[in-house]
PLY file of the C-alpha trace (Angstrom):
ply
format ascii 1.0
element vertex 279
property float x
property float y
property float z
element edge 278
property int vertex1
property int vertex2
end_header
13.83 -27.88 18.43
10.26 -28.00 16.64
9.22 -25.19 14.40
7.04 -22.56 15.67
3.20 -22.63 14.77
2.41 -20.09 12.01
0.31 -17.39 12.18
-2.70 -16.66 10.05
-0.85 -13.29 9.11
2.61 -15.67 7.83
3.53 -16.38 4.49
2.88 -20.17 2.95
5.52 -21.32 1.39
3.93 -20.63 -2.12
3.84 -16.59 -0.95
7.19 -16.76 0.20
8.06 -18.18 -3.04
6.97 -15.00 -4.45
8.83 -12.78 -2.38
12.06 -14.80 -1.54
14.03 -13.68 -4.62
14.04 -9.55 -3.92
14.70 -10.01 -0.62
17.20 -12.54 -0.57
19.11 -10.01 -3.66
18.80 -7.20 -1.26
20.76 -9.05 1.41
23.41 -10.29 -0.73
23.59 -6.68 -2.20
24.41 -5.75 1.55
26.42 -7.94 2.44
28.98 -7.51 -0.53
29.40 -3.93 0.70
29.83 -4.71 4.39
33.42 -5.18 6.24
32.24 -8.38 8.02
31.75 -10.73 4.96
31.71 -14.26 5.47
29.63 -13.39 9.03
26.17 -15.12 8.27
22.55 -13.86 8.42
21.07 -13.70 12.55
17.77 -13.79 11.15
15.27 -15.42 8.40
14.10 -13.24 6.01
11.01 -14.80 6.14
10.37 -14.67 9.74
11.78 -10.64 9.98
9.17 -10.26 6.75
6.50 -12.34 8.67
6.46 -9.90 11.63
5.48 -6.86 9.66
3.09 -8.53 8.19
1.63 -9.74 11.63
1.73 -5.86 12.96
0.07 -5.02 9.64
-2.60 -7.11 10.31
-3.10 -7.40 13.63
-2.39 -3.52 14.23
-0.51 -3.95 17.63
2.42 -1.50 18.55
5.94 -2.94 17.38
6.75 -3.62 21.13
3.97 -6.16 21.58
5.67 -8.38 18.67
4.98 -12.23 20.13
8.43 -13.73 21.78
8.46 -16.49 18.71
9.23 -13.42 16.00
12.97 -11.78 16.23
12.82 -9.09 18.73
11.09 -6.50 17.45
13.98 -3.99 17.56
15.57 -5.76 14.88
12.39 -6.27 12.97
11.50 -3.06 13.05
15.16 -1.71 11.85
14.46 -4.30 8.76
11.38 -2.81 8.40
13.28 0.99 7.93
15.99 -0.89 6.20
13.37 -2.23 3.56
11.37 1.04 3.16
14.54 3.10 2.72
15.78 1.26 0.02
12.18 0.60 -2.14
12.05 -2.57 -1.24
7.81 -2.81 -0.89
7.75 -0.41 -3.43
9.61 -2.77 -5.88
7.78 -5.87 -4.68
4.59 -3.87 -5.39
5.54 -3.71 -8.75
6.72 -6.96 -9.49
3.73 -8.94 -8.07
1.33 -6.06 -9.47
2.45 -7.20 -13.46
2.08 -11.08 -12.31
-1.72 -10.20 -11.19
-2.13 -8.81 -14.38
-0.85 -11.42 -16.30
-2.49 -14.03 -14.32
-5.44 -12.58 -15.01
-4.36 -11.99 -19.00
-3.98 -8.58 -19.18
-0.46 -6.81 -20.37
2.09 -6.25 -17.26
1.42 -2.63 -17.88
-1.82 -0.82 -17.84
-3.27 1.75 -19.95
-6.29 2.99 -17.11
-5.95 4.18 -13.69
-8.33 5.91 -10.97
-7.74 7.99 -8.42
-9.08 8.97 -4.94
-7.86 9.96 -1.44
-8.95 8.77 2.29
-8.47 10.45 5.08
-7.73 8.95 8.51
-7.01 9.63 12.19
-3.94 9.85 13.01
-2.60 8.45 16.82
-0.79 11.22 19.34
2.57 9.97 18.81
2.33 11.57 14.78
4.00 14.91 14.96
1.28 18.34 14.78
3.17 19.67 11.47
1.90 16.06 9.25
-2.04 16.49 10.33
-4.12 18.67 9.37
-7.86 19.18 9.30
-10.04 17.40 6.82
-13.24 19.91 7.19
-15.21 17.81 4.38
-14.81 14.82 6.45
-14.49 16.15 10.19
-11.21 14.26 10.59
-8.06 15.43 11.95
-5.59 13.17 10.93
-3.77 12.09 7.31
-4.98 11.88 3.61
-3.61 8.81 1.74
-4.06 9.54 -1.85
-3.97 6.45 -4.05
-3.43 5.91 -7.41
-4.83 2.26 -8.81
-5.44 0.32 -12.07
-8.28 -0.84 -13.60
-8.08 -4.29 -11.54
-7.57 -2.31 -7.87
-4.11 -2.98 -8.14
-1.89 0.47 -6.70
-0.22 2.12 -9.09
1.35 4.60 -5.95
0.54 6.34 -3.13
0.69 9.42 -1.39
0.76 10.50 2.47
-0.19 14.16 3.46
-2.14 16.23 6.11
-5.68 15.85 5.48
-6.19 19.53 5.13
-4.36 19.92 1.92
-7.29 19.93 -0.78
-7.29 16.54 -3.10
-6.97 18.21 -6.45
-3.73 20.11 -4.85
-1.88 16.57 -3.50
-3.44 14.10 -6.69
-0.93 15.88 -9.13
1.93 14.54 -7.35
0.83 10.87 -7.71
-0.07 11.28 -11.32
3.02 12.80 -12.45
4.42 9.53 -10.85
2.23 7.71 -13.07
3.16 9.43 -15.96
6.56 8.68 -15.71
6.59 5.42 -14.06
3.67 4.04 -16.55
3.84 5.91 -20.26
1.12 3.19 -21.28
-2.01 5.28 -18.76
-3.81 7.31 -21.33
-6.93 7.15 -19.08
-8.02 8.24 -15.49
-11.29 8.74 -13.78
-11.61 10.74 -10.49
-14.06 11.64 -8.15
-15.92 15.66 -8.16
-13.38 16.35 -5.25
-10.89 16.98 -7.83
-11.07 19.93 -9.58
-10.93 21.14 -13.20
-7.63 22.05 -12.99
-6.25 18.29 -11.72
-8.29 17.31 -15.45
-5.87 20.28 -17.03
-2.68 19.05 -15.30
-3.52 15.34 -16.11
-4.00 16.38 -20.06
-0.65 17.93 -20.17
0.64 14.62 -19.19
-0.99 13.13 -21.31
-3.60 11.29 -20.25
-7.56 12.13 -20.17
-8.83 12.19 -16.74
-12.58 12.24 -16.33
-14.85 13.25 -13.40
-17.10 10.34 -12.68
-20.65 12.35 -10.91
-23.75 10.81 -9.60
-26.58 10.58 -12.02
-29.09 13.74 -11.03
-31.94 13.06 -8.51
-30.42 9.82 -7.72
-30.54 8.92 -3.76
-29.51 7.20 -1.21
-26.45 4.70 -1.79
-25.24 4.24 -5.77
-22.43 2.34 -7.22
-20.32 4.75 -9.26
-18.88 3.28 -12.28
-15.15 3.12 -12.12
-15.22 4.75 -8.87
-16.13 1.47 -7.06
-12.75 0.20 -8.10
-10.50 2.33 -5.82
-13.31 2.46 -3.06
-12.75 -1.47 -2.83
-8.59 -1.00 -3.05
-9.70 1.35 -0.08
-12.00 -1.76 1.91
-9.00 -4.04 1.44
-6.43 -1.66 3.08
-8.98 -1.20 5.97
-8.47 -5.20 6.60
-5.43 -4.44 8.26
-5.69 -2.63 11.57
-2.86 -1.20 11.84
-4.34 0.82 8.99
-7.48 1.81 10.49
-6.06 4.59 12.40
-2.48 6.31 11.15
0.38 5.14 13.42
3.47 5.97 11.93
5.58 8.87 12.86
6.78 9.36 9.48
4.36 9.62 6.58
7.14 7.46 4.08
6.31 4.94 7.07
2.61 5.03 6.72
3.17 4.22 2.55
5.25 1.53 3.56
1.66 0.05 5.57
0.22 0.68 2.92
2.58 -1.38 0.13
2.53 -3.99 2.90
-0.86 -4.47 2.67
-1.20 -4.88 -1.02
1.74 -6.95 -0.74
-0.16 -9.25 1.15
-3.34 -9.08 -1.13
-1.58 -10.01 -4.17
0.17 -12.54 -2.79
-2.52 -14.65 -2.09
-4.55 -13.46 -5.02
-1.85 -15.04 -6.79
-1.96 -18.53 -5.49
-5.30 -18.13 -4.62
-5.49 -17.97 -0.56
-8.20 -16.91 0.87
-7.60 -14.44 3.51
-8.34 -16.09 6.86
-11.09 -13.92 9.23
-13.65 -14.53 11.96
-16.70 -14.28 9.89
-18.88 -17.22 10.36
-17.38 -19.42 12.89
0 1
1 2
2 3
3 4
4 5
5 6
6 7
7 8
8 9
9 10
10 11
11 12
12 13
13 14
14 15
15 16
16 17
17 18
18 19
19 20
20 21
21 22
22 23
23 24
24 25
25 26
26 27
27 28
28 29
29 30
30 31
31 32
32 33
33 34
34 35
35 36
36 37
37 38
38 39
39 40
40 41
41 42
42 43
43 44
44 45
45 46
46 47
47 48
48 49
49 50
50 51
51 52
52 53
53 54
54 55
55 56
56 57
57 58
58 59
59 60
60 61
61 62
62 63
63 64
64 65
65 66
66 67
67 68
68 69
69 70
70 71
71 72
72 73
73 74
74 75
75 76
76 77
77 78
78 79
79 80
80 81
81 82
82 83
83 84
84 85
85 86
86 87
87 88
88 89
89 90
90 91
91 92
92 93
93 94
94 95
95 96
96 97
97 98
98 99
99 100
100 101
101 102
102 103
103 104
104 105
105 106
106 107
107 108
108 109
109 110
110 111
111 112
112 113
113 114
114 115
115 116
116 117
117 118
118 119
119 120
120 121
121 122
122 123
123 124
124 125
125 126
126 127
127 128
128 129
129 130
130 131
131 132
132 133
133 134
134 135
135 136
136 137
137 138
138 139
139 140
140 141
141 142
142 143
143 144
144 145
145 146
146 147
147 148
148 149
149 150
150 151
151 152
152 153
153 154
154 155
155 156
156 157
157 158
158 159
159 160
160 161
161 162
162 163
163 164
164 165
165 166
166 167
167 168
168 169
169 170
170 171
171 172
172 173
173 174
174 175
175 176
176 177
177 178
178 179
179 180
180 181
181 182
182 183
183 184
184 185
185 186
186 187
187 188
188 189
189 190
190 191
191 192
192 193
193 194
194 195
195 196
196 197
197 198
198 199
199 200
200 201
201 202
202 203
203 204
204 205
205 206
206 207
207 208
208 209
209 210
210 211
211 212
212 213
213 214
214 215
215 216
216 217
217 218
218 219
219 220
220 221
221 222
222 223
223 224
224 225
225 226
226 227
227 228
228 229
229 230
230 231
231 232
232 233
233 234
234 235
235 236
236 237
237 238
238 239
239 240
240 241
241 242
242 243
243 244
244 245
245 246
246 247
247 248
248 249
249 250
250 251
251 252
252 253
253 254
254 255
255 256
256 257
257 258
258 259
259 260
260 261
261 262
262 263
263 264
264 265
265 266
266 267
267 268
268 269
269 270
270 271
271 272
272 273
273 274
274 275
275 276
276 277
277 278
């Protein structure tokens, strides 16, 4: 039987590489606590891991997987199975400290910015996770991200898009406080308020308010700022981010790990990202 053709969404063999050795741990972690040992794996890894990326990018509904994938019922229990236990979370990590040191900085980094986006959300999210951004005019979800100085994420946050970004960014920096003891820096946007600056100082680490220069007009890069506004461009290159699908909001992180997942993969072996755009 000849091998399927890949999508543009599927991992080379040089991404998979970079991937292979968490996920293939995870299984045999599983399978030493199961009462079937000895029964072997169904399914690759790399095709189950192949299909979320293809939703991810494409932004179709699980049930539209193509017939050449495993069917999607099982990919999308991986896909549960693999957020529940940290899984993109961890392999954010890992390939986050090999950007870094590809790119010669330390594995761990002592800068970090923060912002928050808010999206629609789709009618099958549940009326108690939305809320009203009135800023914006969007009803919908607030992902507030947390990124280093090379637009890598740090972590991530899912709320309603009514709760006020100085009240939901002190969750995501007291993970970075604890998860990264090296940050002694931050810079923010004027949506957060003095108080976020107060919270971040008790943690340590001196969070600044990045404003527009006075009388400026019209579009303006903001220093630092135009870091996490890119991380923010790169998520929207996956349209199943574009609008909020998931039911759960530890779903929608997963998307969002996914996503950087894929960027850093091929930032590492340096793939260009395959598009439309001048053909």
């Amino acid at each position: 039987m000849c091998e399927r053709r890949r999508y543009p969404s599927d991992l080379s063999d040089a991404r998979w590489a970079l991937v292979e050795p968490l996920l293939t741990s995870w299984r045999d972690d599983r399978a030493r606590h199961r009462l079937n040992i000895g029964t072997p794996p169904q399914h690759s890894l790399r095709d189950l891991l192949g299909a979320v990326l293809y939703v991810a990018r494409t932004g179709i509904p699980w049930r539209c997987l193509p017939h050449d994938y495993p069917h999607w019922n099982t990919v999308y229990h991986y896909f549960g199975r693999w957020e529940k236990a940290g899984i993109f979370e961890r392999l954010n990590g890992l390939l986050r400290r090999r950007v870094r040191e590809d790119e010669g900085r330390t594995p761990e980094p002592t800068a970090c910015v923060i912002d928050a986006q808010s999206v629609k959300t789709s009618t099958n999210v549940p009326a108690r996770d939305q809320g009203s951004d009135v800023g914006k005019k969007i009803v919908g979800r607030k992902r507030s991200i947390v990124i280093d100085a090379t637009g890598m994420l740090l972590t991530v946050l899912v709320t309603a898009a009514s709760v006020q970004d100085s009240t939901v960014g002190q969750t995501p920096l007291d993970r970075v406080a604890a998860n990264h003891p090296t940050i002694r820096k931050g810079w923010a946007d004027r949506g957060y308020r003095e108080y976020l600056v107060d919270h971040a100082a008790r943690l340590g680490i001196d969070l600044e308010v990045v404003r527009r220069t006075p009388g400026s007009r019209g579009f303006t890069v903001m220093p630092r700022r135009w870091v996490v506004e890119r991380t923010l461009g790169w998520l929207m290159h996956h349209r199943r981010l574009a609008r909020d699908y998931e039911a759960r909001p530890t779903r929608s992180t997963a998307m969002i790990y996914i996503a950087m997942i894929a960027l850093m993969t091929r930032r590492l072996i340096r793939e260009s990202t395959r598009t439309l755009r001048g053909t």
